[in-house]
C-alpha positions as CSV (number, residue, x, y, z in Angstrom):
1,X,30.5,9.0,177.4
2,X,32.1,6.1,179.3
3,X,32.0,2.6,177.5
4,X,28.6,3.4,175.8
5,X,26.3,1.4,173.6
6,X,25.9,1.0,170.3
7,X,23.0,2.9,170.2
8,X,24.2,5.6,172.4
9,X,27.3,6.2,170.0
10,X,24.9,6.7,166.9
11,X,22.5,8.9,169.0
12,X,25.2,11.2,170.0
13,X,27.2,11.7,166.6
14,X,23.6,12.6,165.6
15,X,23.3,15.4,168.0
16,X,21.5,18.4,166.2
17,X,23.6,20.9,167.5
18,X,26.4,19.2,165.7
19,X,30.3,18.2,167.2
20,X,33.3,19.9,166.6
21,X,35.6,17.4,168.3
22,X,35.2,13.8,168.9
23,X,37.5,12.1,170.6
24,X,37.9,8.8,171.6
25,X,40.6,6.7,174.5
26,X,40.3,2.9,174.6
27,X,41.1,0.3,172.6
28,X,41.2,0.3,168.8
29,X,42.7,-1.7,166.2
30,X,43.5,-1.1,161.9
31,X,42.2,-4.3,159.6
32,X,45.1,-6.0,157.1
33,X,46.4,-3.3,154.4
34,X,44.7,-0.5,156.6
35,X,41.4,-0.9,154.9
36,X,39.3,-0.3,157.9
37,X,39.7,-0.2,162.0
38,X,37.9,-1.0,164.9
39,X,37.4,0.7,168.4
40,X,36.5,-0.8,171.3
41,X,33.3,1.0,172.5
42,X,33.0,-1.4,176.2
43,X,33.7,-4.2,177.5
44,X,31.7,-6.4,175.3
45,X,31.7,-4.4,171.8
46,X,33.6,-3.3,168.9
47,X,32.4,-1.1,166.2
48,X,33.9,-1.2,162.6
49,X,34.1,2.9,161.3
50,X,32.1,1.1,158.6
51,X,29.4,0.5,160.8
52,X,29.5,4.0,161.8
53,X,29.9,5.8,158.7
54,X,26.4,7.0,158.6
55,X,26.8,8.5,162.2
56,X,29.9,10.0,161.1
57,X,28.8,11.4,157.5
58,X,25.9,13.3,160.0
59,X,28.6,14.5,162.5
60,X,30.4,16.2,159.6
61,X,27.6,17.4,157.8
62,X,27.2,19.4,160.8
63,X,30.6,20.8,161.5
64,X,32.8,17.9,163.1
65,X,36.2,19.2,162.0
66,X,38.5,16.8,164.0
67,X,38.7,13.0,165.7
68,X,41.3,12.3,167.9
69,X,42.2,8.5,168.1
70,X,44.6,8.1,171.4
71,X,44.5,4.7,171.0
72,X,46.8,2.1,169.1
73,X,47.0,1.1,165.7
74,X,44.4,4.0,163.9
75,X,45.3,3.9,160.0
76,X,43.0,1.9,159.2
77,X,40.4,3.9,161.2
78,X,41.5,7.1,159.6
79,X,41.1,5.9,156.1
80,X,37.7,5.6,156.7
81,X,36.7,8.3,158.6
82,X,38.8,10.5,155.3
83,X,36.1,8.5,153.2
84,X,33.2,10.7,154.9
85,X,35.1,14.0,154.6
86,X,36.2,14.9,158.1
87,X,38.5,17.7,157.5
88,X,41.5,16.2,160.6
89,X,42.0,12.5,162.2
90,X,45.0,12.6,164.8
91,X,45.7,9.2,166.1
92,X,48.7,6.7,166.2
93,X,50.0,4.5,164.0
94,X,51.3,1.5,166.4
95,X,50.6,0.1,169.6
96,X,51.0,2.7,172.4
97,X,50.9,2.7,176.3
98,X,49.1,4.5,178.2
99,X,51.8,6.7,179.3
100,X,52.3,7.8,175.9
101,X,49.2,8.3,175.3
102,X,48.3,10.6,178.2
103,X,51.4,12.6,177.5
104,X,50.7,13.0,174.2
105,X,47.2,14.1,174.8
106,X,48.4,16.6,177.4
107,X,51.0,18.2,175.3
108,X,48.3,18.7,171.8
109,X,46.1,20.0,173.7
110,X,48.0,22.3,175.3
111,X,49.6,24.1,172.4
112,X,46.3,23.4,170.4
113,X,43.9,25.3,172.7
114,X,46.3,28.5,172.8
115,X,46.2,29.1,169.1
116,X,48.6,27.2,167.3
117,X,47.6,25.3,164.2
118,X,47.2,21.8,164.4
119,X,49.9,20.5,162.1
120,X,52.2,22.5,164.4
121,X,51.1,21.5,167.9
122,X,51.1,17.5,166.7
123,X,54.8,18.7,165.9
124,X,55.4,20.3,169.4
125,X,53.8,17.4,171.3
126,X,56.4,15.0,169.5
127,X,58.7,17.0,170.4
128,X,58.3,16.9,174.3
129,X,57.6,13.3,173.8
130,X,60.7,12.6,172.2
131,X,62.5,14.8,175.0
132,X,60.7,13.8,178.1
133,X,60.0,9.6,177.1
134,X,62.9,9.1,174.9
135,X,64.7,6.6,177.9
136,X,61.9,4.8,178.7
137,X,59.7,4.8,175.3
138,X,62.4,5.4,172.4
139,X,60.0,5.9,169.4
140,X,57.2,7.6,171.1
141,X,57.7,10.6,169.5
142,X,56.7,8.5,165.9
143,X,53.2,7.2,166.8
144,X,51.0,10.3,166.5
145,X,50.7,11.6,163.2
146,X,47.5,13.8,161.7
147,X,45.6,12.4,158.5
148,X,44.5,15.5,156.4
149,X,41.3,15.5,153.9
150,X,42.5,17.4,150.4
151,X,39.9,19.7,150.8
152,X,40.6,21.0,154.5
153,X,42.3,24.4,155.6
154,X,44.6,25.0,158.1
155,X,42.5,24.2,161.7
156,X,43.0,26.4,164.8
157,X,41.1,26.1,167.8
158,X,38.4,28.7,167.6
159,X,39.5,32.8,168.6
160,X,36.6,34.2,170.3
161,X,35.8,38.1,170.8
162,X,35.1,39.8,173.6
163,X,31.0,39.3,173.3
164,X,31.3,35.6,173.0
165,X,33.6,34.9,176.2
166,X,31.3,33.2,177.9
167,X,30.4,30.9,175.2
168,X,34.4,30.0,175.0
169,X,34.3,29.2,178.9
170,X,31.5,26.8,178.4
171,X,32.9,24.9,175.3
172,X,36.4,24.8,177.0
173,X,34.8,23.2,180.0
174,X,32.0,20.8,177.9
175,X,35.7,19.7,176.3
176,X,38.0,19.2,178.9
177,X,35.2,17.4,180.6
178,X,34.9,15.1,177.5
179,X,38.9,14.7,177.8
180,X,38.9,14.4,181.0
181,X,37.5,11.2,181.2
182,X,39.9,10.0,179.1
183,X,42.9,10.7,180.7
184,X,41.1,10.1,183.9
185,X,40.9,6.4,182.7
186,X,44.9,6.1,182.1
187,X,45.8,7.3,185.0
188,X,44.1,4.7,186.8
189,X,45.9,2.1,184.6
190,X,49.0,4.2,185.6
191,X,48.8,4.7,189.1
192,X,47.0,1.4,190.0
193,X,46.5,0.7,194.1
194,X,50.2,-1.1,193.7
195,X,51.5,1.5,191.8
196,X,52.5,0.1,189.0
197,X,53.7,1.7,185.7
198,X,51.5,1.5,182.5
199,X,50.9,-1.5,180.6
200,X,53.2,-1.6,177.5
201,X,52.3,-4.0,174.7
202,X,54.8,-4.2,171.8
203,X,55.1,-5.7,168.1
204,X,58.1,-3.6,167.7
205,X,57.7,0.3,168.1
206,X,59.1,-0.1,172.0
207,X,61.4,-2.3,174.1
208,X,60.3,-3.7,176.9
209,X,63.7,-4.4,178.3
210,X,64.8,-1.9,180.8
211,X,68.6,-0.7,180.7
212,X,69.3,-1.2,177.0
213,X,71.7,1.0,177.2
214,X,74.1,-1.7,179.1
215,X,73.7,-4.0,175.3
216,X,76.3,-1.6,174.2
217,X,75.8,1.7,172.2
218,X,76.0,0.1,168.8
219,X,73.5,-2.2,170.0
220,X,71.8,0.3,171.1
221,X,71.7,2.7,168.1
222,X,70.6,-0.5,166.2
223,X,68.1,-1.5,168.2
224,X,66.7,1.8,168.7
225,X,66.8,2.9,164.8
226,X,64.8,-0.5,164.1
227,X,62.1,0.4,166.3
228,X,61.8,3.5,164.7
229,X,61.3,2.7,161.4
230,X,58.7,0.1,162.1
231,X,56.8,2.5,163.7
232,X,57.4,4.5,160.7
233,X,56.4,1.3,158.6
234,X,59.8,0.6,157.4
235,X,60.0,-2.3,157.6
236,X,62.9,-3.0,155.1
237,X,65.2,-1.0,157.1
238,X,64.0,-2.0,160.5
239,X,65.0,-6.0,159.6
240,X,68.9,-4.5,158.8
241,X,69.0,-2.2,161.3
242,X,67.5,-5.3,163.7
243,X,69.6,-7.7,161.8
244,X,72.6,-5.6,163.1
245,X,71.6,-5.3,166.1
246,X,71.5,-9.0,166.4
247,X,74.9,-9.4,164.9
248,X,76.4,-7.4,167.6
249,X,74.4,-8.7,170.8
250,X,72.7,-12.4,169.4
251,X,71.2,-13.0,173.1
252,X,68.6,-10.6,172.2
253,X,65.2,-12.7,171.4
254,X,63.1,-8.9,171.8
255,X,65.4,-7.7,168.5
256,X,65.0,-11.2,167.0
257,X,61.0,-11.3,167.8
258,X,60.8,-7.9,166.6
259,X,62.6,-8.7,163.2
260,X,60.4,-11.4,162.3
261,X,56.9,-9.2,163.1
262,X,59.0,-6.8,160.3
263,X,59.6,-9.1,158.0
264,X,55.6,-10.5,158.3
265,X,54.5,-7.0,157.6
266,X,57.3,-6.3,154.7
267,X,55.6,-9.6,153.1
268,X,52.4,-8.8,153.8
269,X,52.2,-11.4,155.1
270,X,48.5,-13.6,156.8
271,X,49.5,-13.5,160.5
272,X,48.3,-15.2,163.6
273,X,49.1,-13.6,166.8
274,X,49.9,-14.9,169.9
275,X,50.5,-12.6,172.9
276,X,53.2,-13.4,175.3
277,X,52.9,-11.4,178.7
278,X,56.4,-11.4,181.0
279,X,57.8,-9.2,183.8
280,X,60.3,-7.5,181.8
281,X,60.5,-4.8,184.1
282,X,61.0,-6.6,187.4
283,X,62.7,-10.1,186.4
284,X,64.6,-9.6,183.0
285,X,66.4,-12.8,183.0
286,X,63.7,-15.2,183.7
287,X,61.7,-13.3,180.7
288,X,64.7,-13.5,178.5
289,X,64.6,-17.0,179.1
290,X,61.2,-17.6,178.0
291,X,61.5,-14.9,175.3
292,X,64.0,-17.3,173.3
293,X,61.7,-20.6,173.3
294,X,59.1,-18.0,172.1
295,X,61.8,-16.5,169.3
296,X,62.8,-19.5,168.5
297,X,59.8,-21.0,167.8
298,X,58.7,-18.5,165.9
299,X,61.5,-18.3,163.2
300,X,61.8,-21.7,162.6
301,X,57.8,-22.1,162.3
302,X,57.7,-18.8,160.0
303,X,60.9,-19.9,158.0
304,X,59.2,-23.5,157.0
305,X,56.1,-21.8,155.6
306,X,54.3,-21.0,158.9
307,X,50.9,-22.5,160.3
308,X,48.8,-23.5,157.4
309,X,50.3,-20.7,155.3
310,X,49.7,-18.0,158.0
311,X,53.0,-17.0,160.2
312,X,53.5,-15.9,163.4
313,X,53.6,-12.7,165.3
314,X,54.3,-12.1,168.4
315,X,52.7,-9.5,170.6
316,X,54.9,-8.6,174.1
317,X,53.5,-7.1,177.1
318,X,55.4,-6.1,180.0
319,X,53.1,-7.8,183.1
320,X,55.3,-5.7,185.9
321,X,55.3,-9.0,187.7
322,X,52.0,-7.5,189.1
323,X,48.7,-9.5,189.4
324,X,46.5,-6.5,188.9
325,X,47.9,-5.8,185.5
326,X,48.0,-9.1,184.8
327,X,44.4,-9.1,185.3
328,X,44.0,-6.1,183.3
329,X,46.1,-7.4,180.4
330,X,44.1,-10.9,180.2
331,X,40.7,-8.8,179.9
332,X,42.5,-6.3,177.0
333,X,43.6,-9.3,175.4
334,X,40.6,-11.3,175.2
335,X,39.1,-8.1,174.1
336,X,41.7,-8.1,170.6
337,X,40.1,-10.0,168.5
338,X,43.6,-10.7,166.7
339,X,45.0,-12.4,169.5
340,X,44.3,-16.5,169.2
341,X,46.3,-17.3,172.3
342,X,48.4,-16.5,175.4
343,X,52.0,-18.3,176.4
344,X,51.7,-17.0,180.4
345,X,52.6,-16.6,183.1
346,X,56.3,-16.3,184.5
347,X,54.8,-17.2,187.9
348,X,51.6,-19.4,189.0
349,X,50.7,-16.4,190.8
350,X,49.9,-14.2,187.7
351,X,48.4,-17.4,186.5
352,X,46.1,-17.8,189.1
353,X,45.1,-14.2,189.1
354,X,44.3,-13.7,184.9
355,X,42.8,-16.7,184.3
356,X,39.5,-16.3,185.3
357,X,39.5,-13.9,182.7
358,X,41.4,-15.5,179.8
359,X,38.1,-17.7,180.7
360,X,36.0,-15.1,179.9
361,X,36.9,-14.3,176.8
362,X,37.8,-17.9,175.8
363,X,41.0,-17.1,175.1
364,X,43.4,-20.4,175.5
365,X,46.4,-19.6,177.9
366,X,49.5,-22.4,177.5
367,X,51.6,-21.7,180.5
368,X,55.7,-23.0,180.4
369,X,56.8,-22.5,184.3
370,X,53.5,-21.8,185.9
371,X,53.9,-24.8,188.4
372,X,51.1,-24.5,191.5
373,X,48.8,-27.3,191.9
374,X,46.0,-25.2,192.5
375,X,46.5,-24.3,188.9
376,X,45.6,-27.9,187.4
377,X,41.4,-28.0,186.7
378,X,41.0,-24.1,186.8
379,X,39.9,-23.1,183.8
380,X,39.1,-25.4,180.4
381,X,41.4,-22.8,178.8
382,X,44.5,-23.5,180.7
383,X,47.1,-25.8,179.7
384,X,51.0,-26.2,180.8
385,X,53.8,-27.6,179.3
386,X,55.5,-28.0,182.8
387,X,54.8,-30.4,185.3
388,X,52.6,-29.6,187.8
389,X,54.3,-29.1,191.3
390,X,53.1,-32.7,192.5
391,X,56.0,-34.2,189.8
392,X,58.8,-32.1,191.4
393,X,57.6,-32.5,194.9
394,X,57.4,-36.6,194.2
395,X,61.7,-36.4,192.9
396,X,62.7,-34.5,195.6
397,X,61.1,-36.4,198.3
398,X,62.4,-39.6,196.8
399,X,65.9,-38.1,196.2
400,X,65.7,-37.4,199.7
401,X,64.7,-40.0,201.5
402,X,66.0,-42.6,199.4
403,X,69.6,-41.6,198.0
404,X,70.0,-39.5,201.0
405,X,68.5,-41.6,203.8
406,X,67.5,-38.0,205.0
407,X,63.9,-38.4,207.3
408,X,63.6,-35.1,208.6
409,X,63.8,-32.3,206.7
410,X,63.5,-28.7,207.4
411,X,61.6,-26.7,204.7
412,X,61.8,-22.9,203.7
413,X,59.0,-21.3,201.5
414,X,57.4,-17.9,201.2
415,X,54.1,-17.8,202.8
416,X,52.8,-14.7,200.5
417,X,53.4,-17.1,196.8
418,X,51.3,-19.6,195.7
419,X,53.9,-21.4,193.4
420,X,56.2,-21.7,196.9
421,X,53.5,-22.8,199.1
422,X,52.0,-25.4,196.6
423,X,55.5,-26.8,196.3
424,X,56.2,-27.2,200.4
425,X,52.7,-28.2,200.5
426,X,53.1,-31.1,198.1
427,X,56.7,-32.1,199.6
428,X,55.6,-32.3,202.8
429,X,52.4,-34.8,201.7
430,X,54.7,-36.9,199.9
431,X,58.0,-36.8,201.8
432,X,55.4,-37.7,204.9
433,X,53.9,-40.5,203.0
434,X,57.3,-42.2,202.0
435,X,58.0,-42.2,206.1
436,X,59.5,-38.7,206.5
437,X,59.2,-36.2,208.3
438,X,59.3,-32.1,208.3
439,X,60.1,-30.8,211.7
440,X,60.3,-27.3,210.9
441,X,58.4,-24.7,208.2
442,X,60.7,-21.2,207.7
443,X,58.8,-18.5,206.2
444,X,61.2,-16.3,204.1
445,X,58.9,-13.0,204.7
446,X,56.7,-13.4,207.3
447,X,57.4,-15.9,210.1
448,X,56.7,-14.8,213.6
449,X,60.1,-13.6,214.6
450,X,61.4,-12.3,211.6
451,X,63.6,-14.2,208.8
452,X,66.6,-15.2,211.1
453,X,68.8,-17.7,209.0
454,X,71.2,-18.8,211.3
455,X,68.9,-18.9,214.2
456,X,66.2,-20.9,212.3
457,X,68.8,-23.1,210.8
458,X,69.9,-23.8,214.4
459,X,66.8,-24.5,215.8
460,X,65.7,-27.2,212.8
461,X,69.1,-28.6,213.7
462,X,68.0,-28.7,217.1
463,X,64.7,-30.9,216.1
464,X,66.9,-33.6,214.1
465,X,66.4,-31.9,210.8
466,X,68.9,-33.9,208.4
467,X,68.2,-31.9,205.6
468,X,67.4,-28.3,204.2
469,X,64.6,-28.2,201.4
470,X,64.6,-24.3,199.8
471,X,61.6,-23.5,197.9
472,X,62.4,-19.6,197.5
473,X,59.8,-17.6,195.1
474,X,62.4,-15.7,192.5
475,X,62.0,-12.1,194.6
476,X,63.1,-14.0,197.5
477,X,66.0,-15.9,196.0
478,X,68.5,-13.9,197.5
479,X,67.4,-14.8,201.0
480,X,67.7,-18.9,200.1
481,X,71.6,-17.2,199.6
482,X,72.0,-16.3,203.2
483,X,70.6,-20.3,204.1
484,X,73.1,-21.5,202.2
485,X,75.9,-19.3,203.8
486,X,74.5,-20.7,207.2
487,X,74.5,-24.2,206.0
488,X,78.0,-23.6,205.4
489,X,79.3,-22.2,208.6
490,X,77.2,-24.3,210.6
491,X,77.9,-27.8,208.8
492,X,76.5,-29.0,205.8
493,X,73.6,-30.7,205.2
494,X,72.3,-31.7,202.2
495,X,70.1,-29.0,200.4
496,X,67.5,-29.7,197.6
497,X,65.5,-27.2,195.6
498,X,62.9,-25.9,193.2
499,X,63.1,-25.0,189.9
500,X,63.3,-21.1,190.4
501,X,66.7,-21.9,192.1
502,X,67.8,-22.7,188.3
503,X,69.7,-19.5,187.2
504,X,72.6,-17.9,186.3
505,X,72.5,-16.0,189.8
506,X,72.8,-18.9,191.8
507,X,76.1,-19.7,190.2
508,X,77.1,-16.5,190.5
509,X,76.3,-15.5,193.9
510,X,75.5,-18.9,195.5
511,X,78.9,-20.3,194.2
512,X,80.8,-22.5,196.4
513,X,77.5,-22.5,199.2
514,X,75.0,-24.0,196.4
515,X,77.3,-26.4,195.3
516,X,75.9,-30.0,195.8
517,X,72.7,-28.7,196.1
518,X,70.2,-30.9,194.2
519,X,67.4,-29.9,192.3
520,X,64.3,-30.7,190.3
521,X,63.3,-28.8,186.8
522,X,61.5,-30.2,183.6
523,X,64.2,-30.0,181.5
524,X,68.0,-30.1,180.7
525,X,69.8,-29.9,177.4
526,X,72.0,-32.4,178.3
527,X,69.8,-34.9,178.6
528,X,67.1,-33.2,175.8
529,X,64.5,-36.0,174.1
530,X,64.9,-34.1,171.1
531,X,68.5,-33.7,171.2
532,X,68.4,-31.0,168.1
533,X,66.6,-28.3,170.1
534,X,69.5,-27.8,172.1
535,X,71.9,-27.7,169.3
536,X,69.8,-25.1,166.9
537,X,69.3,-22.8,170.0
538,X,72.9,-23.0,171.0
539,X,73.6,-22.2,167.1
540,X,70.7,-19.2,167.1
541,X,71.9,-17.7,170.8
542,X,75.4,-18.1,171.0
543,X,75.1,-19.2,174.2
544,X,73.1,-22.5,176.6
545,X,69.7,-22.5,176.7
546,X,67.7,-23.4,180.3
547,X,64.4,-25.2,180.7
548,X,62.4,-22.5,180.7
549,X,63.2,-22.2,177.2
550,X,62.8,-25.6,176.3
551,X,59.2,-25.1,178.1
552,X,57.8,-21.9,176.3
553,X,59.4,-23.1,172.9
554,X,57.1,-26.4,173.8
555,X,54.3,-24.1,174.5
556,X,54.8,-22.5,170.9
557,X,55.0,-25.5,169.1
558,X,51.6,-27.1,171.0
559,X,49.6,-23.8,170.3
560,X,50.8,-24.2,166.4
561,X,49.5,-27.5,166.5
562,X,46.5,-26.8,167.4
563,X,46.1,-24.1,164.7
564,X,46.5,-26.3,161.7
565,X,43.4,-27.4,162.0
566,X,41.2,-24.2,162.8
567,X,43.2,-20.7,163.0
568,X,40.5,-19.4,165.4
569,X,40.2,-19.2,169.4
570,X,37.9,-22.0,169.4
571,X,40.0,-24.0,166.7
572,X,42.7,-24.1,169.2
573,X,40.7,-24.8,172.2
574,X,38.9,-27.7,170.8
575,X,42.3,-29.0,169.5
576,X,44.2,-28.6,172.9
577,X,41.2,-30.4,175.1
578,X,41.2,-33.0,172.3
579,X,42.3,-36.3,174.4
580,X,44.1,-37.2,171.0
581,X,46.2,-34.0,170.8
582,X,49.5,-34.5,170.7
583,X,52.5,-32.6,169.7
584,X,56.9,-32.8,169.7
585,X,58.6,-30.9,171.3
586,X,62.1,-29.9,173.2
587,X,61.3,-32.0,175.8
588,X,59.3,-35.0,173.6
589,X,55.4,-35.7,173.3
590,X,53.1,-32.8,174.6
591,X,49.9,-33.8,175.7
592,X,47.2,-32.8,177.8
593,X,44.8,-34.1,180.4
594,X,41.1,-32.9,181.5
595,X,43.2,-30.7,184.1
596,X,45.0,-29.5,181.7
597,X,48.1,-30.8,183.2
598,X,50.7,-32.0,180.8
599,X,50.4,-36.3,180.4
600,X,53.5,-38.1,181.5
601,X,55.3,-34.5,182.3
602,X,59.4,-34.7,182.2
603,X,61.1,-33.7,185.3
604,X,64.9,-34.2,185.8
605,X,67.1,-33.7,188.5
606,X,70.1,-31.5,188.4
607,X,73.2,-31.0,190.7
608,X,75.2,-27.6,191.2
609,X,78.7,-29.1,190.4
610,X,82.5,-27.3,189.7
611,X,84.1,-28.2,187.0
612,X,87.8,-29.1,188.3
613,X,89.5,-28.5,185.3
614,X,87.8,-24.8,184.5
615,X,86.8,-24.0,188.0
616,X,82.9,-23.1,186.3
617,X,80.2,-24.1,188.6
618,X,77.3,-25.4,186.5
619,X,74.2,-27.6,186.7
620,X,74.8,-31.0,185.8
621,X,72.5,-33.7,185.3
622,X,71.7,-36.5,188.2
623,X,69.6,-40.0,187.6
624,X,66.1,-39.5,189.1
C-alpha cells in the first residue's frame, strides 16, 4: 500500500487470512517519555498506534509475528505495539536517512530470508552498516535495534518442504513486492533527477559536516563517541564526550547544538523544536556561520530558563544546496508535527523554491541571508531578518555614484541565481535613477561567448565603464577572483560587491586584488547595536563572528519571541504578522512588515583593508 487511508490501513490489518509481516517506510515519530508514536500514513495523515491498536490486536490474533519500522524515532511506537502482544518490532531509535535506512533494510532481509534468526541478522545488518556507512553515517550501526515480547520464541523466516515450494515462491514474491515499494520510495529520494544524496536530518546521532576527520582525531573520537551514545540514549556521556569535543575544537556549533539537544533529553526536559535546513555538504563555511547564531541562541535562551519554561532543540538537515530537496524537506517538515518553525534558507533560491510549501503546511520560515526581492510578499509565512536586496542595492549605488563620482558601471552577475539577478536588477534601477549608468551586464556562466574576464573587462572599459560592480552567487565566487586579477593587471577601478563576497575566502584568495573593494552586508561587529552579542560570541567561539551569524542568531531570538505567547505554529505566525511585534536583537529592533520584510533593515558598508602593522587583510567598517 502506497500512502493509504485511514480506512484502508484498518481494512487491511483485518485481512482474514491474517499477516505475518507488516512493514512500514515513511515518516514516524515516538511521543515525550516514549509512551506512544505516530506514523505518517500520506501526505495529509498521521495515525497514533493507539488509534490502531484494535487493527493491530486482530493482526496478531491471527499470526502477525513481526513489524518492521524503517523509519525514525520508533520507541514509542514499539511500546505500544508490545502492549497488543506482537511477538517482534524492529525499528530505529533516532532520526535516520534514507540511505541508512535502505541499507539496513537490504542487509535484514538478506540474512533474515536465508534462515538466520532474527536477533542475529539485526546483529549482521549492523554490522555491514557499521563497515560500509561508518565515514559518512558514524552511528548508523546504533539505530536499529529489535523490541522482544516476554512471551516470544526465537523467530526464523519460515523453512518450507519440498510439497510446499510453491507456496514459499508466492509469499517470497507477495513480500518483496510489499518491500519493494519501500525501498523503491528511497531510492527516489536518493537518486533524485539532480542526483543528490539522501536527506539527512539530525538532533545528534549523525554529523552533517563532511571531512570531520580534518577537526583533529581527538576531536574526532569525541565527537564521534558523543553521537553514539545519544543514539544509544546516553545522554550523560554524550554531553562529556561533546563537552570534550568542544574543548579541543570550540568553532564547532554542530557539537555545541548537539550537546544542548543532550542535555534537554537528560532533563527531560518540554522542548520546542525548530528545524534549521543548510548545505552542509556543498558550502560548509557559510552553514557554520549560520549554525553559530543558531547555537548561540540556543544556549543562552535554554540556560535562562528557555521559552516560557520549554527549551529549545534544534533539528539540522543537510539541504545539499539543492532546490528539489529543499522542496522535499519543507513538505517533511510541515508534515512533523513537532517542528514550530524553520530558520532557512542559505540562498534566496532554496527560499524561493520551499516556500510554497512551508505555506502549505503553515509552517513559519524566518530567513537570515535569503536576500532576492522576489522573496518580499510570497508567502504570509515568510519573514527575514536581512534586508531585502533593494537596501544593499540603494548603498552601493549611492557609494558609487556619490563618494566615487563613478556614472558608468559595469556589472557581473550569474544569470542562473535569483539572489544575483535580483541584486543587479535592483542596482541597475537605482544606480540609473540617481543618473548612472550600466554599460555592460557579464554573465559569470552563461553569456554568449563564454566567461572571458580579461576580454569582458576590456570591452566595458572600452564603453567608459568607471567602475566594476561583482554580484557573484557563492558557487561562482571564485570566478569574481579572476575579475579581480584583471582589474589589477589592467588598472584598477574601483570594485563594490554583495554580501556573499563577505568570507574568509576572499581574504584568503582574493588578497591583495580585493583589497579596496567595497561592500554592502547587514551587519558588522564592529559597529554591533547591541555591542554584547559580539563580545559573548567571541567569548563562546574563540574566534569573530560575521553577519550571517548576527542574522540567524536574530532569526532565533524573533521566533522565541513569538513563542511566549502561544508555543504552537499558529502562535508564532500570529505573533510574527502582528504589526506590534517587535523583538532585540544582534543587530537592534526586529520587526516585520505585511511583506514580511524586516522594518528599518540595517545595512553597513564594509572595506577590504590590510592592516600595515600585521599585514592581515580584513573587513573594516566604512560610513554609509
Amino acid at each position: 500500500m502506497t500512502k493509504p487511508s485511514r480506512q484502508r490501513v484498518s481494512d487491511r490489518l483485518r485481512d482474514p487470512k491474517g499477516w505475518d509481516i507488516l512493514f512500514f517506510a515513511g515518516h514516524s515519530d515516538s511521543h515525550p517519555e516514549d509512551s506512544d508514536g505516530v506514523i505518517q500514513i500520506n501526505d495529509q495523515d498521521s495515525l497514533s498506534l493507539s488509534e490502531l491498536s484494535l487493527g493491530l490486536n486482530a493482526a496478531a490474533e491471527r499470526g502477525l509475528q513481526l513489524v518492521i519500522l524503517n523509519s525514525c524515532k520508533g520507541l514509542g511506537i514499539a511500546r505500544s505495539i508490545a502492549e497488543v502482544r506482537i511477538p517482534y518490532t524492529v525499528l530505529m531509535r533516532e532520526e535516520v536517512s534514507d540511505q541508512v535506512a535502505h541499507a539496513f533494510l537490504q542487509y535484514f532481509l538478506e540474512s533474515f530470508s536465508q534462515g538466520e534468526p532474527l536477533h542475529r541478522s539485526l546483529r549482521i545488518a549492523r554490522d555491514r552498516l557499521d563497515e560500509g556507512l561508518r565515514d559518512k553515517f558514524p552511528t548508523a550501526s546504533w539505530l536499529p535495534v529489535v523490541c522482544q515480547h516476554p512471551s516470544a520464541s526465537v523467530l526464523r523466516w519460515p523453512r518450507f518442504g519440498p510439497r510446499n515450494r510453491a507456496l514459499q515462491a508466492a509469499l517470497a514474491v507477495g513480500l518483496l513486492g510489499l518491500v519493494g515499494v519501500g525501498i523503491g520510495r528511497m531510492i527516489d529520494s536518493k537518486m533524485s533527477q539532480t542526483g543528490v544524496d539522501p536527506i539527512a536530518f539530525s538532533q545528534g546521532c549523525q554529523s552533517l559536516v563532511p571531512q570531520l576527520e580534518q577537526q583533529g582525531k581527538e576531536v574526532l573520537r569525541h565527537k564521534k563517541d558523543g553521537m553514539a551514545d545519544f543514539c544509544r540514549g546516553d545522554y550523560q556521556t554524550a554531553i562529556a564526550q561533546f563537552e570534550a569535543a568542544l574543548q579541543r575544537h570550540p568553532n564547532d556549533p554542530e557539537t555545541r547544538i548537539y550537546k544542548n539537544n543532550a542535555q534537554n533529553r537528560l532533563d527531560k526536559a518540554e522542548t520546542v523544536t525548530i528545524a534549521v535546513p543548510l548545505p552542509m555538504s556543498q558550502d560548509l563555511d557559510a552553514s557554520l556561520e549560520i549554525l553559530r547564531g543558531v547555537a548561540q541562541a540556543q544556549e543562552e535562551l535554554n540556560q535562562a530558563g528557555g521559552i516560557g519554561g520549554k527549551r529549545l532543540q534544534l533539528l539540522l538537515v543537510d539541504d545539499d544546496n539543492d532546490k528539489t530537496s529543499a522542496a522535499k524537506i519543507a513538505q517533511r517538515l510541515s508534515q512533523n508535527a513537532e517542528v514550530i518553525g524553520v530558520i532557512c534558507c542559505n540562498t534566496s533560491d532554496l527560499s524561493l523554491a520551499s516556500v510554497e510549501a512551508y505555506t502549505t503546511g503553515k509552517l513559519s520560515v524566518i530567513a537570515p541571508v535569503a536576500t532576492a526581492v522576489d522573496l518580499s510578499n510570497s508567502s504570509d509565512y515568510f519573514f527575514r531578518t536581512v534586508p531585502n536586496d533593494n537596501m544593499a542595492a540603494k548603498s552601493l549605488a549611492e557609494y558609487a555614484y556619490y563618494k566615487l563620482g563613478s556614472s558608468r558601471a559595469v556589472v557581473y552577475f550569474n544569470e542562473q541565481s535569483d539572489y544575483s539577478k535580483s541584486l543587479k536588477q535592483a542596482f541597475s534601477t537605482e544606480f540609473s535613477r540617481l543618473g548612472g549608468e550600466v554599460v555592460m551586464d557579464v554573465d559569470f556562466v552563461s553569456g554568449k561567448t563564454g566567461f572571458n574576464p580579461q576580454d569582458d573587462l576590456k570591452a566595458a572599459k572600452d564603453k567608459g565603464a568607471d567602475a566594476i560592480v561583482l554580484f557573484p552567487s557563492g558557487n561562482v565566487l571564485d570566478k569574481a577572483f579572476l575579475v579581480m586579477d584583471s582589474n589589477v593587471k589592467q588598472g584598477q577601478l574601483p570594485m563594490l560587491a554583495g554580501d556573499d563576497v563577505y568570507n574568509s575566502r576572499t581574504l584568503d584568495l582574493g588578497g591583495d586584488k580585493a583589497i579596496g573593494s567595497v561592500l554592502s552586508v547587514p551587519w558588522h561587529r564592529d559597529n554591533s547595536p547591541d555591542p554584547d552579542f559580539p563580545e559573548k560570541a567571541n567569548a563562546l567561539w574563540e574566534a569573530q563572528v560575521s553577519w550571517r551569524t548576527a542574522m540567524s542568531y536574530d532569526a532565533v531570538l524573533a521566533i522565541a519571541q513569538a513563542l511566549k505567547t502561544d508555543p504552537s505554529r499558529s502562535g508564532v505566525y500570529n505573533a510574527l504578522a502582528d504589526p506590534n511585534f517587535k523583538a532585540r536583537g544582534a543587530s537592534g529592533t526586529i520587526q516585520f512588515d505585511d511583506s514580511g520584510d524586516r522594518k528599518d533593515a540595517p545595512t553597513q558598508l564594509v572595506q577590504i583593508m590590510r592592516d600595515p602593522k600585521t599585514g592581515k587583510v580584513y573587513f573594516k567598517p566604512i560610513q554609509n
